[in-house]
N, C-alpha and C positions, 0 to 999 in steps of 0.2 A: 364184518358184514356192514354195510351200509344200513341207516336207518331211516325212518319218512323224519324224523327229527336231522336230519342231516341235508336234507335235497338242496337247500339254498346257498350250500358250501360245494356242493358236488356240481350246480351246473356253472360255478364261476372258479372251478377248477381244469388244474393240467393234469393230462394220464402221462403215469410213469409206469414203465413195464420191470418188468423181475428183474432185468440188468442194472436199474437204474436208469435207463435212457430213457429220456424224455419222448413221448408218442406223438403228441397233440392235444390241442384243448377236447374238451368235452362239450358233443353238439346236442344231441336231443337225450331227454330221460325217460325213460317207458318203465312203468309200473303192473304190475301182476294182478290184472282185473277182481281174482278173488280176492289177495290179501291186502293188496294196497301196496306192497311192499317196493321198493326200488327193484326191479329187476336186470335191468338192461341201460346201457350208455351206445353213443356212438362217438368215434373218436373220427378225427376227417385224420384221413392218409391221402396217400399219391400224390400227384404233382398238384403244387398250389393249393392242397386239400381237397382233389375234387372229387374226393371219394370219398364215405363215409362208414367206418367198419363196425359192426357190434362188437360189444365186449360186457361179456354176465360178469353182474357186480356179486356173485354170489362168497366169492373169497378177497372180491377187493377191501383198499382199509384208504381212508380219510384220513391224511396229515394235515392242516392246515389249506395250502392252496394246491394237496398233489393228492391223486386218487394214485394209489397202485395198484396195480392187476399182476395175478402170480403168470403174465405170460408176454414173452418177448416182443419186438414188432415189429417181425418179418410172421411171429403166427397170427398178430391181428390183422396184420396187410394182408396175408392171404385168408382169411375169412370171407362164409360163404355171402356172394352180395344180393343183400335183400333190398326190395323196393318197397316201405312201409308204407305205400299215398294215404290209405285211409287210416292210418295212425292206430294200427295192430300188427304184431306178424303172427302168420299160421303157424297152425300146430306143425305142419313140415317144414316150417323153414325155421322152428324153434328148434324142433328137433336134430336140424340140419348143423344150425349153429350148435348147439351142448356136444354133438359128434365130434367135431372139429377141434373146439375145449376141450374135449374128454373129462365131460362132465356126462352124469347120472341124468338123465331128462325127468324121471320120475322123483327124484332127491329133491331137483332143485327149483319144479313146477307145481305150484298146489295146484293149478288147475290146469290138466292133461291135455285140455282140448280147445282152450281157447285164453292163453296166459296175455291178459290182455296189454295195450300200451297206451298211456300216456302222455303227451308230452308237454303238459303244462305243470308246472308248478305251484303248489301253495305256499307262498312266498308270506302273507301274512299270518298265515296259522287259522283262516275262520273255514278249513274244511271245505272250500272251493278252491281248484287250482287255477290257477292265474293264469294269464297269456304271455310265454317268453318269445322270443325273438326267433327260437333254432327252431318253433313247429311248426309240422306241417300242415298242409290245410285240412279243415275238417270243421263241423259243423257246432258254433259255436252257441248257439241259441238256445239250448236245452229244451226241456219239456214244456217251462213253464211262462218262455219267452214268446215273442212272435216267429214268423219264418225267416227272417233273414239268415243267411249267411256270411262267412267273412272270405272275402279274394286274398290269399299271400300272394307274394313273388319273393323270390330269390334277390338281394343286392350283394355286388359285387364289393367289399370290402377289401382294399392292400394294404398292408401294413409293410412295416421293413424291419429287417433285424441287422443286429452287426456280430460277422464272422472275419475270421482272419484269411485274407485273401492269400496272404505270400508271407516271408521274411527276405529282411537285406540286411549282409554287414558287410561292414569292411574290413578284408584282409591285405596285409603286405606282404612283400615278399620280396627276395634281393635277385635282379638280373645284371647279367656282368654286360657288360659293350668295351669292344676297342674304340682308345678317343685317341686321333693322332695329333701331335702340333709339332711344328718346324721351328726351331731356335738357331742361333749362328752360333758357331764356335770357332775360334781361333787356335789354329797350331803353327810350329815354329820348325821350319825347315832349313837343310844347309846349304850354303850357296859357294862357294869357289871364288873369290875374286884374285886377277892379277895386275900386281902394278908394277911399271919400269921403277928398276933403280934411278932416283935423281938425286941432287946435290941433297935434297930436304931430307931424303930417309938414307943415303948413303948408312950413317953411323950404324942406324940398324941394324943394316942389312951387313956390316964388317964386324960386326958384335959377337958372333960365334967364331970357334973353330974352320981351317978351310973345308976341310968336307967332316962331315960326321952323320949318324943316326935321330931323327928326333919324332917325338908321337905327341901331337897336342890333341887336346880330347875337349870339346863344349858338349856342352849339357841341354837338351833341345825340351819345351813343353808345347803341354798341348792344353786345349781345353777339353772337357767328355760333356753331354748331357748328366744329369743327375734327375732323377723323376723321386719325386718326396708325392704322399699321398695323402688330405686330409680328410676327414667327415663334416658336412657343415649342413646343416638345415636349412630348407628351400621350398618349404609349405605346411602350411598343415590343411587336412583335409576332415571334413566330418559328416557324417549322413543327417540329413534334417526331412521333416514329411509334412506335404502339404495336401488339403485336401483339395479335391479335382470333382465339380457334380458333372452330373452326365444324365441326360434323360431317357429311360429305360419302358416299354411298352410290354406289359403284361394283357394276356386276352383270357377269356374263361367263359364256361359256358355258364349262361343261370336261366331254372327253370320261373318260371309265373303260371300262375292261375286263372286261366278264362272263366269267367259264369256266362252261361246261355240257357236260354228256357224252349221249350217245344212250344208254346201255345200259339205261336203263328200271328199272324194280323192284327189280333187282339190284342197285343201288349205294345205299353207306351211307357218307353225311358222314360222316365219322371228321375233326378236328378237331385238330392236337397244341396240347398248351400248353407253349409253352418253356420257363412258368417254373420247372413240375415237369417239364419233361421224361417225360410220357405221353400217351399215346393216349387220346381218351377220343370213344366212342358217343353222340354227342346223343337217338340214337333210345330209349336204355336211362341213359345218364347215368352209364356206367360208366368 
């Protein structure tokens, strides 16, 4: 269970749900009008966070910078959506929410009828809570102040984070291809030649037998192709990453806060500047 000794850790805290998975930071803290106690967190869901879910701290636990809650977050994204403006929720939409939880309403509400909210902080410990950043608007001046009030608005804050877009490797692999190439080769063919008996080869030609049988035999070549096959290296290749900016246009809606008064005619914007420290009259410029 969370404690009012803990709140200063809890609203600069991430919500992790029962799986582990990370939900969203934690937006506003609302407190249980009777006991003080932390009651209630909202965590922003949906796109860009523009949605803000409750989630009862009544079985959450404080690690360091992680609240966890015993419930997933697809059940706090579908949680019932409340619009807190004046910085309470009704007894039905308290109700509505613990149904959802499947929590006890009566267990986990000391006060049945009006479990009130909060959403400042006592950041210094002296028993007033401070003004943090996620509340909404509501009347800041108590009993013992004058009348003023205070105007919020909504600012749009982007941040970026870094995920892993893709992977790339490099694979090889072997494709075969026909490669043709033409070479010359030489062979050696037979030819037949005749020459007349003259005085110069007479003897030769009277050198044998007058008639007889004879078989002379030559031995003819050729050349063939021969194809020899090497491996030889011809690149190397390597993946390298660079980065690339790009300018990317996010939109959102944000609420603000008008003050307007009923009294009619009678009222005169008066203005201070703090940095003289005077009043001054827009309607005369004095």
């Amino acid at each position: 269970m969370i404690t009012r000794e803990q709140v200063d850790d809890v609203i600069r805290s991430e919500v992790y749900g029962s799986d582990g998975e990370k939900i969203g930071k934690v937006g506003q803290l609302y407190f249980d009008d009777a006991s003080g106690r932390p009651e209630w967190i909202t965590v922003s869901t949906g796109f860009f966070g523009s949605r803000e879910s409750f989630v009862p701290l009544a079985d959450a636990d404080l690690s360091g910078d992680r609240v966890t809650v015993p419930y997933d977050k697809d059940k706090i994204k579908n949680a019932p959506n409340v619009e807190s403006e004046d910085g309470h929720i009704s007894e039905t939409e308290e109700r509505e929410l613990y149904r959802h939880y499947g929590v006890d309403y009566a267990e986990s509400s000391t006060d049945t009828y009006t479990t009130g909210v909060d959403t400042g902080v006592d950041r210094d410990r002296d028993g007033v809570y401070d003004d943090v950043d996620t509340a909404v608007g509501r009347d800041t001046s108590g009993p013992t102040t004058d009348d003023a009030m205070t105007r919020s608005e909504e600012r749009l804050s982007v941040d970026k984070e870094k995920r892993e877009a893709g992977r790339a490797r490099l694979r090889k692999y072997v494709v075969t291809e026909q490669v043709q190439q033409t070479v010359p080769v030489t062979r050696e063919e037979v030819r037949i030649e005749r020459e007349p008996i003259t005085d110069a080869n007479r003897g030769d030609a009277m050198g044998g037998p007058d008639l007889s049988e004879e078989e002379h035999e030559v031995t003819l070549y050729e050349e063939r192709a021969v194809v020899e096959k090497e491996t030889v290296p011809v690149e190397r290749v390597r993946l390298s990453k660079e980065q690339v900016t790009e300018e990317q246009t996010v939109s959102e809606q944000v609420r603000k806060e008008q003050i307007e008064t009923d009294a009619g005619d009678s009222t005169t914007d008066r203005t201070t500047d703090s940095s003289t420290d005077r009043t001054t009259d827009p309607t005369t410029n004095r």
